[in-house]
Legacy VTK file of the C-alpha trace (Angstrom):
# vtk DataFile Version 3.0
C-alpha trace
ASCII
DATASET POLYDATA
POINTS 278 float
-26.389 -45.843 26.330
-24.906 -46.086 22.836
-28.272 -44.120 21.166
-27.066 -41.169 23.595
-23.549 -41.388 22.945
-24.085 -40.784 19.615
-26.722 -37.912 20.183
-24.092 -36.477 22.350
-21.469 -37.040 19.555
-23.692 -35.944 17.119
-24.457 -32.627 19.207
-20.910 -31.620 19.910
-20.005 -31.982 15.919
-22.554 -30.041 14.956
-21.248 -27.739 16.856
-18.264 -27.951 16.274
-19.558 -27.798 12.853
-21.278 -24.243 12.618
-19.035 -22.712 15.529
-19.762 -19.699 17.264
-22.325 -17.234 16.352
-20.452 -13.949 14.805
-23.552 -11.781 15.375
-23.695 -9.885 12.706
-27.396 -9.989 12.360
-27.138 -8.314 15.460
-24.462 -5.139 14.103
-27.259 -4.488 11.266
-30.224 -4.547 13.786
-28.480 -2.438 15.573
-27.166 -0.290 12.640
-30.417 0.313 11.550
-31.586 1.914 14.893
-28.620 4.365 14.513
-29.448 5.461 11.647
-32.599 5.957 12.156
-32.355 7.928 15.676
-30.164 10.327 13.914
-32.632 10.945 11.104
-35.662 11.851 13.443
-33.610 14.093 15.277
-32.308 16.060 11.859
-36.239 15.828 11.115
-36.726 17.166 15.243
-34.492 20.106 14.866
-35.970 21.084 11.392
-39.668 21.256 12.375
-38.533 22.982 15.652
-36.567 25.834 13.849
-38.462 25.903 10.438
-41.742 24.886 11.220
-41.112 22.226 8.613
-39.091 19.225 7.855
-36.000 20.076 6.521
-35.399 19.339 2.740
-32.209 17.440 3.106
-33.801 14.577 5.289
-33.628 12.373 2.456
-30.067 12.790 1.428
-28.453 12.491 5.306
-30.904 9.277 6.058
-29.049 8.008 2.513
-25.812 8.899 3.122
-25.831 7.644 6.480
-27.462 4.208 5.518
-24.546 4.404 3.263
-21.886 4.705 5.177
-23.697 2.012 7.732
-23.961 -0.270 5.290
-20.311 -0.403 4.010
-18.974 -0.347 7.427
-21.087 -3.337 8.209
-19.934 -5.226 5.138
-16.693 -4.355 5.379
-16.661 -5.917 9.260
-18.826 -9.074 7.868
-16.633 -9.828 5.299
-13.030 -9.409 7.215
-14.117 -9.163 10.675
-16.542 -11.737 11.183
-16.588 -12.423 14.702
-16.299 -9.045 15.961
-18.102 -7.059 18.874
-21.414 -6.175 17.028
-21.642 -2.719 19.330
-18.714 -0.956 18.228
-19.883 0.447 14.862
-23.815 0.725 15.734
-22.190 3.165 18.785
-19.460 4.751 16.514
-22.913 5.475 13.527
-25.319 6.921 16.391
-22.824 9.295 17.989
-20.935 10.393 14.667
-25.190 10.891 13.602
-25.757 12.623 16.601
-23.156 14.821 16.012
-24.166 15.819 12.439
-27.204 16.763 13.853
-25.549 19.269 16.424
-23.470 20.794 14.304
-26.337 21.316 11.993
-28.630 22.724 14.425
-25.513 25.257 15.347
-25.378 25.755 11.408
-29.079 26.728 11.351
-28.618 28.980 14.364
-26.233 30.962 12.694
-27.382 31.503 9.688
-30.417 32.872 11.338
-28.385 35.303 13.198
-26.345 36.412 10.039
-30.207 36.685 7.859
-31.169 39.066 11.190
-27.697 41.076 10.586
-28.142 40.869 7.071
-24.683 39.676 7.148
-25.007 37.854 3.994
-22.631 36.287 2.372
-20.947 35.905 5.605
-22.378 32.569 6.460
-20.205 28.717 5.585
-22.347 25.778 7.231
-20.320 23.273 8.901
-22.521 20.074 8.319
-21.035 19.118 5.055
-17.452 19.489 6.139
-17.844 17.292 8.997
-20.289 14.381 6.905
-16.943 14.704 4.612
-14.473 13.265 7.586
-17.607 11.189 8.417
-16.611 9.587 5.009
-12.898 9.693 5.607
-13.347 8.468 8.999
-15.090 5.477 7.976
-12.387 4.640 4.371
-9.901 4.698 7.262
-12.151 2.392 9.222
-11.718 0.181 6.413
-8.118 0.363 5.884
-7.683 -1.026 9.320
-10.184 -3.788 9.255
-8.753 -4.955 5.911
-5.231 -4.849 6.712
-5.033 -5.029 10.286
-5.468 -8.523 10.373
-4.391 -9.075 13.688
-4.873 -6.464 16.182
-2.163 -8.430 18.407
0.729 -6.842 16.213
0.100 -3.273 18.158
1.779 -4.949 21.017
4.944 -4.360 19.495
4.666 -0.789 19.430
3.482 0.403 23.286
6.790 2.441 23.549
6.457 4.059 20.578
2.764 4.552 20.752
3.268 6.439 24.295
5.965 8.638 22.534
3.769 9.732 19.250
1.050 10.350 21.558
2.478 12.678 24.014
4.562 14.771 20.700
1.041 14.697 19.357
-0.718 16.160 22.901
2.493 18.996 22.950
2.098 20.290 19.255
-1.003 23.131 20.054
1.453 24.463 22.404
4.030 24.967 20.031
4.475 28.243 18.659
3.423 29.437 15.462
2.054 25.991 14.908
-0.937 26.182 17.579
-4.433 28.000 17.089
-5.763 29.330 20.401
-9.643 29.209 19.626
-12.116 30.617 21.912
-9.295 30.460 24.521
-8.739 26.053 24.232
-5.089 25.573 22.814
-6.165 22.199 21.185
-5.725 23.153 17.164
-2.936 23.341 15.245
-3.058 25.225 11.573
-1.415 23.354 8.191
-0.862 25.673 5.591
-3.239 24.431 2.632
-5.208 21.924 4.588
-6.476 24.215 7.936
-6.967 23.287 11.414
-6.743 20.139 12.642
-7.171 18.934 16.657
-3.978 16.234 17.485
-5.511 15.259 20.724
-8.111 12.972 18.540
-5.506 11.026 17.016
-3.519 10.840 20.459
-6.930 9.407 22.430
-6.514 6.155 19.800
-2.482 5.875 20.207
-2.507 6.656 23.993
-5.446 3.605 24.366
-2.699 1.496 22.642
0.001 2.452 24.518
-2.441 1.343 27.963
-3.617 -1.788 26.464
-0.573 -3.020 25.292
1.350 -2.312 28.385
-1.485 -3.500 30.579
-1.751 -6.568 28.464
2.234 -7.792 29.866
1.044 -6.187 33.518
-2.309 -7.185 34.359
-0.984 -10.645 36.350
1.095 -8.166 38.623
-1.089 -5.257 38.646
-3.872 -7.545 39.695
-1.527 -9.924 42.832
1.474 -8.049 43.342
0.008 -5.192 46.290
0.936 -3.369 49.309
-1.914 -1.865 51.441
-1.825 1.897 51.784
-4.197 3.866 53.588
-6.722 0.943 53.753
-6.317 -0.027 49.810
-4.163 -2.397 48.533
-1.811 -0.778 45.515
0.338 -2.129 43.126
4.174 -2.088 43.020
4.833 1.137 41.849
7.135 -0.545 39.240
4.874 -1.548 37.368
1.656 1.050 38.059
4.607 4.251 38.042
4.875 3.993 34.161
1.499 4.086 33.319
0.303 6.686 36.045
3.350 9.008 34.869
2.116 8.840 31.201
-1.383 9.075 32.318
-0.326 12.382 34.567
1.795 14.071 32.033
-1.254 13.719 29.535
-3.484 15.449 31.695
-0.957 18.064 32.341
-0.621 18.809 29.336
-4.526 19.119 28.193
-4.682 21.082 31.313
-2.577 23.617 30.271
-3.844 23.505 27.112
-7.609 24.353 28.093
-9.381 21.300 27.519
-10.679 19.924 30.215
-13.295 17.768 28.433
-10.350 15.494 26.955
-8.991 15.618 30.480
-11.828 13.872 31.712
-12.118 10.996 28.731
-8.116 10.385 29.805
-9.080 10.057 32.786
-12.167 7.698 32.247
-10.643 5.874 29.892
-7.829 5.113 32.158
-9.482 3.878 34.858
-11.802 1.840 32.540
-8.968 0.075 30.937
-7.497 -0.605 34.648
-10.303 -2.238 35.778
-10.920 -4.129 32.952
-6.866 -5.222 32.728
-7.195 -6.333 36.352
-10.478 -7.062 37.578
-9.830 -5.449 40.502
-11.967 -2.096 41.966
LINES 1 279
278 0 1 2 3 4 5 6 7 8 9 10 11 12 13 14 15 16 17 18 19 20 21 22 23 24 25 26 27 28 29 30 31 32 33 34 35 36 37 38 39 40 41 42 43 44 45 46 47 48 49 50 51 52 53 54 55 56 57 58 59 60 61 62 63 64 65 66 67 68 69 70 71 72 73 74 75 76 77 78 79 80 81 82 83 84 85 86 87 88 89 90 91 92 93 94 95 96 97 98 99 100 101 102 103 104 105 106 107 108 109 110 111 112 113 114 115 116 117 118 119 120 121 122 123 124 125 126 127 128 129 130 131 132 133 134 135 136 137 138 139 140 141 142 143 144 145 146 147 148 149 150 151 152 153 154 155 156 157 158 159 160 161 162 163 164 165 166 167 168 169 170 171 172 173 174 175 176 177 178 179 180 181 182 183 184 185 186 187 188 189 190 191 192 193 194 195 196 197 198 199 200 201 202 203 204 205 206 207 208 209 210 211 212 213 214 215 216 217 218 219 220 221 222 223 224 225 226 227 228 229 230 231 232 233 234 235 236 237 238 239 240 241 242 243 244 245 246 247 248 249 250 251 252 253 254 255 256 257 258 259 260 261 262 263 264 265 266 267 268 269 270 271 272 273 274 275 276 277
């Protein structure tokens, strides 16, 4: 009895002792498969276009590792116990996405050698691994600084507010670019076009977390059936709904429905997840 007391004991402070796994190991795994996904299919597109691998393979397998590997350093060292998924997604999408607009790159330079419209050509990749780069120093900033994500609470208000000034400003005028028919740019004088509605998707999934973080208890138990489903007081579901309405409104009218739909899915996602309920 006393030998397995003090195995027990001896169990639970070691334990105690190491705590729980932060699963980093796991982040670079998984950071090393999205890198390298993104790297075949650079090397895919080039042997499908060119006949050949393409001769910058080398440099966007580097600069991704790169970027990779100081993301994942950065979260080891200040965010230990983090979700090991989040940056292995964010590196294979923002990878994919290189890719893409490199393919489109190679398409149209094609088209422009065919025109001989030379000189006419700017590729697109190297802009884009640029914000990559900014992307991920901002990335940083957060992790570093934000050292308790908690904090955000105190701004839901104001984070619904910036959001939805932020959604309006492409249809101001003389401030918003109408491209290919989507009102979803606005021009800066010296800097270019930049798209609002990215920035908004981050402030608007504060703005639902934070307020469904103080509503979830009566989301979840406070209900009245209607038409066969039990709903929430509309107290406390009519603020977020009207937000969530108003946002889709105004991407609506603004011609981009594909932001329509991630409000919408994101939404519903953080709903469910808030109150457990389908």
């Amino acid at each position: 009895m006393s030998s397995t007391t003090n195995t027990s004991t001896q169990h639970t402070s070691t334990i105690g002792a190491i705590g729980a796994p932060s699963r980093r190991n796991t982040e670079l795994a998984l950071l090393a498969f999205a890198v390298v996904i993104p790297v075949f299919a650079y090397a895919n597109v080039g042997l499908a276009i060119n006949d050949e691998v393409p001769t910058g393979l080398l440099g966007y397998g580097l600069g991704m590792g790169l970027l990779a590997g100081i993301g994942h350093v950065v979260v080891r060292r200040f965010a230990a116990y983090a979700d090991p998924l989040l940056l292995p997604l964010a590196t294979l999408l923002n990878g994919l996405g290189l890719v893409f607009i490199w393919r489109l790159d190679q398409s149209e330079r094609l088209q422009n050698l065919a025109e001989n419209a030379f000189g006419a050509f700017t590729p697109s990749a190297p802009k884009q691994l640029l914000f990559s780069a900014l992307g991920l120093a901002l990335f940083v900033v957060v992790v570093i600084f934000l050292k308790d994500h908690r904090i955000l609470q105190r701004y839901t208000y104001i984070s619904m507010a910036v959001a939805l000034v932020l959604l309006v400003l492409p249809l101001v005028p003389g401030l918003g670019d109408d491209t290919f028919g989507a009102k979803i740019w606005i021009r800066i004088p010296g800097v270019g076009t930049i798209q609002p509605g990215e920035f908004a998707k981050i402030i608007l999934a504060i703005f639902f977390s934070g307020y469904l973080m103080v509503k979830r208890d009566a989301l979840a138990l406070a209900s009245r059936r209607f038409m066969g489903l039990y709903l929430p007081r509309g107290r406390d579901l009519g603020p977020i709904i009207t937000i969530w309405a108003v946002s889709l409104l105004i991407l609506i009218f603004e011609n981009d429905l594909g932001s329509s739909l991630l409000f919408f899915g994101m939404f519903v996602i953080m709903l469910y997840v808030a109150t457990e309920r389908t």
